[in-house]
Structure formats: C-alpha cells, structure tokens
C-alpha positions, 0 to 999 in steps of 0.5 A: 521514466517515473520517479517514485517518491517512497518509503517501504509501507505498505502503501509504498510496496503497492507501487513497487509491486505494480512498477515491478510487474509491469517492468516500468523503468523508475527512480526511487527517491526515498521519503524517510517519514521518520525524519519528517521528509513528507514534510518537505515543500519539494515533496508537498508541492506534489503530494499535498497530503504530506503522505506518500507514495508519490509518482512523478511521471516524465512521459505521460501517456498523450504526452506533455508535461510531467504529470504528479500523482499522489494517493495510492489508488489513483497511481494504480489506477493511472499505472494501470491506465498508462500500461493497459495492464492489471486492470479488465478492459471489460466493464464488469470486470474492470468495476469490480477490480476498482470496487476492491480497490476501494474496499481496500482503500476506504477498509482494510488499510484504514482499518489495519493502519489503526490496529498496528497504532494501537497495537504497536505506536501508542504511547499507552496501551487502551484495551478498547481501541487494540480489541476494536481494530484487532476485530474489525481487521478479522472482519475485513480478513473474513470478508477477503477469503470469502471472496477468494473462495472461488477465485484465484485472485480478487477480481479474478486475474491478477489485478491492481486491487490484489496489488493494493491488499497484498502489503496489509496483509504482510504485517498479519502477526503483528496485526494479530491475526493468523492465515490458518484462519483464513485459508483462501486467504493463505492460499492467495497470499503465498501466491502472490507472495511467490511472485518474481516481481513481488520479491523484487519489490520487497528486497528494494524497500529493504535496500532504501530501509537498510539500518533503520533503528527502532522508532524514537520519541522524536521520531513518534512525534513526528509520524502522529503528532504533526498538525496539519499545514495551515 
C-alpha cells in the first residue's frame, strides 16, 4: 500500500495519474497548503521541502522498511521503477523519457508556476513579470508541439514524462495560451485527457477539493509568504 500525501496541483494529479494507470492500491491523505498542513512536522519529517506530493511506500521493492519519497520526478521515477511500467526498458529510450522529465521538471512547471503567480496570486499586477512568463510559457508550449509533431506521445509510448507535463498543461486559459495554437500539442492532450485512468485521477482531486472557497488573505500569506524553516 502506498500512502499518498496530496493536494489536487498539478504536481499532485502527476502521482494520481501514474497510481491510477498502473492500478497501484493507495491512500490519499490530503495535504490542504491553504491552511499550512505542508508545514506539519509529521509531514516535513517525509517531505523536507514543505512541498507535496509525497509518497510513503509500505512494500518497497526488495522489501524492507517503509520507504519516503518527495519531490515529483523521483516518485515517478520510482513508481516507474517499482512497476516496471512507463518508462522504456531501452537506454535510448529510457534517457529520452528522463530527458523530458527533467525539461518539465526544471521548465515548464517552473515556468507556468510563475505565470499562474503573476497572472493569478499576486497581490499587485506587474506588467513585466505577467508578459515574461506569459511568453517563456508560449515558448516552452512551442518547444512540446514540435516535439509531438511525430510522435504520439513525448518519448514515443506513453510515459512518466507525459504524466508530468499533462497537469501544466490543464490551467492552458488561465496560463494565457490557446491549444489552437499548438495543434500537436492539442491533439496529445485530448488524448490523454481521454484516458480511463486520467479522468479518474482528476475526479479524486475534485473529491479531496470539495467546497473549497476562494483564496483569502491569510490563506496567501500562507502559500507565498512563509519563510523557510530554520
């Protein structure tokens, strides 16, 4: 059994979609960061960074002890490793999955996670940063549907790195961008966004969500005004 320590970002549907595909039993508790739960000493004692997702895995391969995971492209990585599954057993292929993992780890989500902060959380609207990242998220757009322009999916079959640009790109609107504009990017994301285990996925982060109110003051405070643990 896997615990999964979650809120419904997207870096937490990225797990929900993998445990979903690979029909991995787990346990969502839910890690509400609107209240300051990622702040919990039970919580950074298996995610150092205060950020989840996090997965606390109870029948680790080659047995043992109960293994803790954070950060989203090691827990896909692990799962994948775990499973055997959505990853290429190949070395080619299998590099040129983590390649894009890492492109979406270390670009696109950082990218994107700017713009909705400009776009959407700040406090004060400054022109410079909203068009900076509403650009560099275009660009990073750009760069994924030329690379879907042959191919079915990023690394060819469909793979963790899929699973981890799929929830960037659901926010496209409030990101400022439009499918049309990218069509083999469209044409990839209604495909997966077609997918049994990716419905389910994002009908459980809507389960854990439920009457959710918009973001208050203190709530904001919270989320980007914390300073790191000394």
């Amino acid at each position: 059994m896997i615990d999964l320590h979650y809120w419904p970002t997207p870096n937490g549907h990225k797990i929900t979609l993998f445990l979903e595909e690979a029909g991995l039993p787990y346990t969502i508790h839910p890690v509400d960061i609107g209240k300051g739960e990622q702040f919990r000493p039970e919580f950074l004692a298996i995610a150092p960074n205060n950020r989840m997702p996090a997965i606390v895995d109870h029948e680790p391969a080659g047995g043992g002890a109960p293994l803790a995971i954070f950060e989203t492209g090691a827990i896909l990585l692990y799962l994948a490793e775990k499973t055997g599954r959505f990853l290429p057993a190949d070395l080619p292929g299998r590099f040129e999955a983590i390649q894009w993992l890492m492109w979406q780890m270390g670009g696109l989500g950082p990218m994107a996670g700017q713009n909705h902060h400009f776009n959407i959380y700040a406090p004060e609207k400054i022109p410079y940063a909203q068009d900076r990242y509403v650009r560099e998220t275009a660009r990073l757009y750009g760069v994924l549907d030329k690379r879907l322009a042959d191919r079915p999916f990023v690394a060819g079959e469909y793979s963790i790195a899929d699973m981890a640009a799929y929830p960037w790109i659901v926010p496209h609107e409030a990101q400022g961008q439009k499918l049309d504009d990218f069509p083999n990017l469209k044409r990839w994301f209604e495909t997966i966004a077609a997918r049994p285990a990716t419905i389910t996925a994002y009908e459980k982060g809507k389960a854990v969500s439920s009457g959710n109110q918009p973001m208050s003051e203190e709530q904001r405070r919270v989320l980007f005004g914390t300073p790191a643990a000394r």
